[in-house]
C-alpha positions as a LaTeX table, in Angstrom:
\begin{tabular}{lrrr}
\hline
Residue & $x$ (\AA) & $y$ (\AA) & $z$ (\AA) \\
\hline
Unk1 & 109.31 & 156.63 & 148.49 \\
Unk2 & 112.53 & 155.85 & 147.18 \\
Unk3 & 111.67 & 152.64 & 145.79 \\
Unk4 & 108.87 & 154.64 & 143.99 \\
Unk5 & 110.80 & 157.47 & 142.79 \\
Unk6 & 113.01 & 154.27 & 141.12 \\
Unk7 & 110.15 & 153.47 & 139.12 \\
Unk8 & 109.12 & 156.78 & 137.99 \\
Unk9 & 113.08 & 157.11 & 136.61 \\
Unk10 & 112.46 & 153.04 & 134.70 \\
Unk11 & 109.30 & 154.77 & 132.95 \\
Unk12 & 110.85 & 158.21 & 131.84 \\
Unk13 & 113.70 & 155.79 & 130.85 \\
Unk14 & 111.26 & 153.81 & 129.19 \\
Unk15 & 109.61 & 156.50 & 127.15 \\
Unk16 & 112.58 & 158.29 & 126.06 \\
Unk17 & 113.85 & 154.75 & 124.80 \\
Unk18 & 110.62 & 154.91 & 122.60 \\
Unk19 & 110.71 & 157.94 & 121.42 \\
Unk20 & 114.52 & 157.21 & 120.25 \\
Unk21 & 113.21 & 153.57 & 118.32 \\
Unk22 & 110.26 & 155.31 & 116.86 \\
Unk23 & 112.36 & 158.54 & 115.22 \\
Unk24 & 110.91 & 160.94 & 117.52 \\
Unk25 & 112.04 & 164.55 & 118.01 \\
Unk26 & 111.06 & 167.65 & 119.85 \\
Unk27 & 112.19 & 170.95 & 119.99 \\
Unk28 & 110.89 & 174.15 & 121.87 \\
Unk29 & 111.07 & 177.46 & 121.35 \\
Unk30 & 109.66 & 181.39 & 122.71 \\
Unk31 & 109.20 & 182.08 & 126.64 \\
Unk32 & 105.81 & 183.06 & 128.33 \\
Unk33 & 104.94 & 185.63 & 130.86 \\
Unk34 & 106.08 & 188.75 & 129.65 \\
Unk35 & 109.14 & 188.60 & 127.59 \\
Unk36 & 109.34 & 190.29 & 124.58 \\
Unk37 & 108.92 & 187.88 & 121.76 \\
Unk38 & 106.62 & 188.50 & 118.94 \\
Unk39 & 107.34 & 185.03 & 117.06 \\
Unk40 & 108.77 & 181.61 & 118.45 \\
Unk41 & 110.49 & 179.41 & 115.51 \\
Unk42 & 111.83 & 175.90 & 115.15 \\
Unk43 & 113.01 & 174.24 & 112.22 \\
Unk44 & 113.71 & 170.38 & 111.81 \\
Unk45 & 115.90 & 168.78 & 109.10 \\
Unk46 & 114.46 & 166.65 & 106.11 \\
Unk47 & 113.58 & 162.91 & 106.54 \\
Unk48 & 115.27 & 161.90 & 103.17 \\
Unk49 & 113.54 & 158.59 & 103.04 \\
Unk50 & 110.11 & 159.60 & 103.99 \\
Unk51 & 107.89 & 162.48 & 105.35 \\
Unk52 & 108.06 & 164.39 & 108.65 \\
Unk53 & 104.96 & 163.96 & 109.97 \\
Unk54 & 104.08 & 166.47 & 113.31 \\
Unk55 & 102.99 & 164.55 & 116.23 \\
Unk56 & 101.78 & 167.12 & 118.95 \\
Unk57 & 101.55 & 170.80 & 118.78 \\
Unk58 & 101.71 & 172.87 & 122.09 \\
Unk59 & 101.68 & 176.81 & 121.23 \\
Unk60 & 100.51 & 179.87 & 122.89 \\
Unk61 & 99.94 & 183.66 & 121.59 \\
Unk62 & 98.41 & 186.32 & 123.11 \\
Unk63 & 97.68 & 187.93 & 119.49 \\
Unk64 & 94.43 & 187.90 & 118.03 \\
Unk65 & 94.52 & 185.60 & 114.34 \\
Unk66 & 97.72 & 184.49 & 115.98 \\
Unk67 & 99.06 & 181.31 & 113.96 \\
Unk68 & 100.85 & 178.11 & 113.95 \\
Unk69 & 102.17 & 178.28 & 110.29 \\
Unk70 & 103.88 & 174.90 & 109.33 \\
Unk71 & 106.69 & 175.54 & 106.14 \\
Unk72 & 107.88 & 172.88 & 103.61 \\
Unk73 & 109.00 & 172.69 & 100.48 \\
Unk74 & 106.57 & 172.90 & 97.55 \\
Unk75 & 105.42 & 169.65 & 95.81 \\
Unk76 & 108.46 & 170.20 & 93.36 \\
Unk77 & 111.34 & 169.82 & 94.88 \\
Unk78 & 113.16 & 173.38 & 95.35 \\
Unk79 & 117.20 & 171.96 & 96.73 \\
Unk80 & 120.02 & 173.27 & 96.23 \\
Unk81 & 123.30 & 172.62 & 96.91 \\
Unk82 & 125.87 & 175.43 & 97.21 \\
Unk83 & 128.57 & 175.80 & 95.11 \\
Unk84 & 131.34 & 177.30 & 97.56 \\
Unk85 & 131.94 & 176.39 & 101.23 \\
Unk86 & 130.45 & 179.86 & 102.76 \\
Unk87 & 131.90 & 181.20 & 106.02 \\
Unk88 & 130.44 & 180.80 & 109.25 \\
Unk89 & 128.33 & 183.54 & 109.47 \\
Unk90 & 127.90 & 184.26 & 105.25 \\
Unk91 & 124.51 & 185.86 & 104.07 \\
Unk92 & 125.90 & 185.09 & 100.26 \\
Unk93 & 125.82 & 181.40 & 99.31 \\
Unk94 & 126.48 & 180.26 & 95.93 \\
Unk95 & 124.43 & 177.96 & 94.64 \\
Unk96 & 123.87 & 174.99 & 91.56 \\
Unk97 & 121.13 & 177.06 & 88.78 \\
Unk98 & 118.42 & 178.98 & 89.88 \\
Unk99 & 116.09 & 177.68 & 87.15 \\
Unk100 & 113.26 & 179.74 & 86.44 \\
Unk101 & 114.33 & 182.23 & 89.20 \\
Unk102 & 112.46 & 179.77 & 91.91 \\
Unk103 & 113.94 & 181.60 & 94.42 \\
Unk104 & 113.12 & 185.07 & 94.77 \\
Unk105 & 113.44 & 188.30 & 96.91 \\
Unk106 & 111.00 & 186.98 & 100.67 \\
Unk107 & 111.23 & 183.91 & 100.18 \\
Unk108 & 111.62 & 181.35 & 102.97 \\
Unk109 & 114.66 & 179.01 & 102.85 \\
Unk110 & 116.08 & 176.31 & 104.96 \\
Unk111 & 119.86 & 175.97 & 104.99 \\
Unk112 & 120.91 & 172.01 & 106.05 \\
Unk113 & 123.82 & 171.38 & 107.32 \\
Unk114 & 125.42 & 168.13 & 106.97 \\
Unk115 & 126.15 & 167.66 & 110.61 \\
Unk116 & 121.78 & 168.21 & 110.80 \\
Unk117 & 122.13 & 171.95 & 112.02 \\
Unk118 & 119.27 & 173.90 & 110.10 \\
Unk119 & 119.42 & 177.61 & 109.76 \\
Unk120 & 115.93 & 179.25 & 108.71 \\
Unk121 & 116.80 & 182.12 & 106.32 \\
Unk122 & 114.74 & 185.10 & 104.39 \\
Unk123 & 116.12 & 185.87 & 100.88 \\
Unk124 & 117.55 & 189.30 & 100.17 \\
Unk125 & 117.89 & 189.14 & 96.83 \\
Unk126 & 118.63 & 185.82 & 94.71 \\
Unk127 & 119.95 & 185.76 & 91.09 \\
Unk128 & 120.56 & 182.75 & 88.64 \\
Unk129 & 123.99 & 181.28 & 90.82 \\
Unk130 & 124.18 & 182.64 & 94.38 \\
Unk131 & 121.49 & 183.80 & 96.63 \\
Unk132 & 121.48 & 186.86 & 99.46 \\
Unk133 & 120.13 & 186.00 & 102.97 \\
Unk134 & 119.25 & 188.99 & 105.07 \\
Unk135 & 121.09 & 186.63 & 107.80 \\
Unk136 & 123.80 & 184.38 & 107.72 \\
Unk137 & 124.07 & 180.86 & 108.15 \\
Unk138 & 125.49 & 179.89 & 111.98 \\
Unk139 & 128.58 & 177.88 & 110.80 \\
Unk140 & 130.94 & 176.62 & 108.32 \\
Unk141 & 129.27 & 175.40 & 105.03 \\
Unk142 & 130.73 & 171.97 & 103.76 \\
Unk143 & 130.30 & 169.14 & 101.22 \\
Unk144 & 126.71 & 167.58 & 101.71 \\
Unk145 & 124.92 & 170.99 & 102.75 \\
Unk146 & 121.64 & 171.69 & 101.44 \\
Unk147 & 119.29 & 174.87 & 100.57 \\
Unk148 & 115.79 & 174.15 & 100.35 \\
Unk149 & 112.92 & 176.60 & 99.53 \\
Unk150 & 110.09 & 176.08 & 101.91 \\
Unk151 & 106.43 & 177.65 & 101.50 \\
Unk152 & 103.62 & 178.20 & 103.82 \\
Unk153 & 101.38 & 174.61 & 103.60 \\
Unk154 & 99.21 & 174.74 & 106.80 \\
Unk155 & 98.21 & 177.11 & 109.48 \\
Unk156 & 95.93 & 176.55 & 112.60 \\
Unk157 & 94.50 & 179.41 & 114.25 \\
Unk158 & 95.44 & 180.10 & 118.03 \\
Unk159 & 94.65 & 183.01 & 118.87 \\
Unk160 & 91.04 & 183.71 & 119.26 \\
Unk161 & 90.78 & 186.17 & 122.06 \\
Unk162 & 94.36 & 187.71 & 122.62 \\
Unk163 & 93.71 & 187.82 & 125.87 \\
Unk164 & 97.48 & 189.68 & 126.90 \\
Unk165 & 100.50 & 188.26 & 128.49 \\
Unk166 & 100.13 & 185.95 & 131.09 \\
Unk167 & 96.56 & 184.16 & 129.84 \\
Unk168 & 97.73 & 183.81 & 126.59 \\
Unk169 & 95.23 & 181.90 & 124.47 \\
Unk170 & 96.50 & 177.90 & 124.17 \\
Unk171 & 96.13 & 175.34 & 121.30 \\
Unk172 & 97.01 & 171.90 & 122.08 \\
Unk173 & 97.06 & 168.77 & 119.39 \\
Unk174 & 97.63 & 165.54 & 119.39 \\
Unk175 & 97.76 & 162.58 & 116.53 \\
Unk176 & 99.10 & 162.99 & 113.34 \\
Unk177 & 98.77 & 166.97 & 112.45 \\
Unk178 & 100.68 & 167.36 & 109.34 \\
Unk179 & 103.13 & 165.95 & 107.27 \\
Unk180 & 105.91 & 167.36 & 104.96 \\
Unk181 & 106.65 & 165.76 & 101.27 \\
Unk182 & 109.75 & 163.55 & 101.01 \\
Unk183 & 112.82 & 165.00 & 101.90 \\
Unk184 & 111.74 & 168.06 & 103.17 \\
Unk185 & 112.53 & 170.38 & 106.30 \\
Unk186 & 110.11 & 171.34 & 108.21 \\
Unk187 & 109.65 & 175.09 & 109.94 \\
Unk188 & 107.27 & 176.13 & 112.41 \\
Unk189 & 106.20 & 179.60 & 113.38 \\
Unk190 & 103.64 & 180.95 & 115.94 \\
Unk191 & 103.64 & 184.94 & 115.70 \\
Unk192 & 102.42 & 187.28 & 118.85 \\
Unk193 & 102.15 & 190.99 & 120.12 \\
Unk194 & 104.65 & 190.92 & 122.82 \\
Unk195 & 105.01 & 186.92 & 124.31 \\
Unk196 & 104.69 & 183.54 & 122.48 \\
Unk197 & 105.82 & 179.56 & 122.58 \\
Unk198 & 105.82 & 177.00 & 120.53 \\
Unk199 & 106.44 & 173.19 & 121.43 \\
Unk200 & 106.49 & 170.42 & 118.82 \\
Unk201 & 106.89 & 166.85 & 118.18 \\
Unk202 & 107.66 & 165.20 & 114.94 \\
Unk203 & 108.25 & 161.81 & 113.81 \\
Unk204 & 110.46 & 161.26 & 110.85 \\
\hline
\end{tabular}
């Protein structure tokens, strides 16, 4: 038994070796079986070299025409990079020109930290040099932060029955499911009634 259970710790060992070498990451988000969350979220920094492409998928809803809506930026590149060092906490972040008012009032942003942290944010209300956030970002801005616009580029439907809480309908994907442009963050949503989850894997 024991000298079994050794071998079962070599291969988890092994794979999560793998996954480091091959650039993989996975984050998790939303519970399941009755809490009271009508949208799970996670957001993953840019790969400036290359795309993010989404491995695996695992997402419940129990809303009918509930989604897993993938975010990134649009084909032109939407990046800014604020002007001031905001406060932890700061829904007003100054930022290089506006040009041709790209961002505007709904919009979907990412804010990049340089230590990797990503904050999604909603826009208030955005003018030519600073931008409103109807949140604020979740710590002290610094040289080498980023704001990037990101728009809805792929959805895959989940939710066929809404069966309720508890027997949730389930998608499940594997291979390559989507990719982001160059230098791009990448933000997943699934939206629900009253319980959802989201689980995914990317490669950058």
């Amino acid at each position: 038994m024991k000298r079994h259970m050794g071998w079962m710790v070599l291969v988890a060992l092994a794979l999560i070796a793998a996954w480091a070498i091959a650039g993989l990451e996975s984050k998790y988000n939303g519970t399941y079986g009755g809490a009271a969350d009508t949208a799970a979220e996670v957001t993953f920094g840019p790969n400036q070299s290359g795309p993010t492409v989404v491995k695996s998928i695992y997402a419940t809803t129990d809303l009918v025409g509930g989604m897993v809506k993938l975010y990134a930026r649009p084909v032109t590149l939407s990046r800014f990079a604020p002007t001031w060092n905001a406060a932890s906490g700061a829904t007003n972040i100054g930022i290089t020109a506006n040009t041709s008012a790209a961002l505007t009032n709904g919009d979907t942003c990412v804010y990049v930290h340089k230590n990797g942290t990503c904050d999604k944010l909603t826009v208030l209300t955005a003018g030519s040099t600073n931008v409103y956030f109807t949140s604020g970002i979740s710590a002290l801005g610094t040289n080498g932060d980023y704001l990037y616009e990101v728009t809805l580029q792929g959805q895959i439907l989940v939710g066929k029955a809404g069966t309720g809480v508890n027997t949730n309908d389930v998608l499940e994907t594997s291979g390559d499911v989507f990719a982001t442009p160059a230098d791009s963050p990448l933000y997943v949503v699934v939206n629900g009634t009253s319980n959802t989850l989201v689980h995914v894997t990317a490669e950058k």
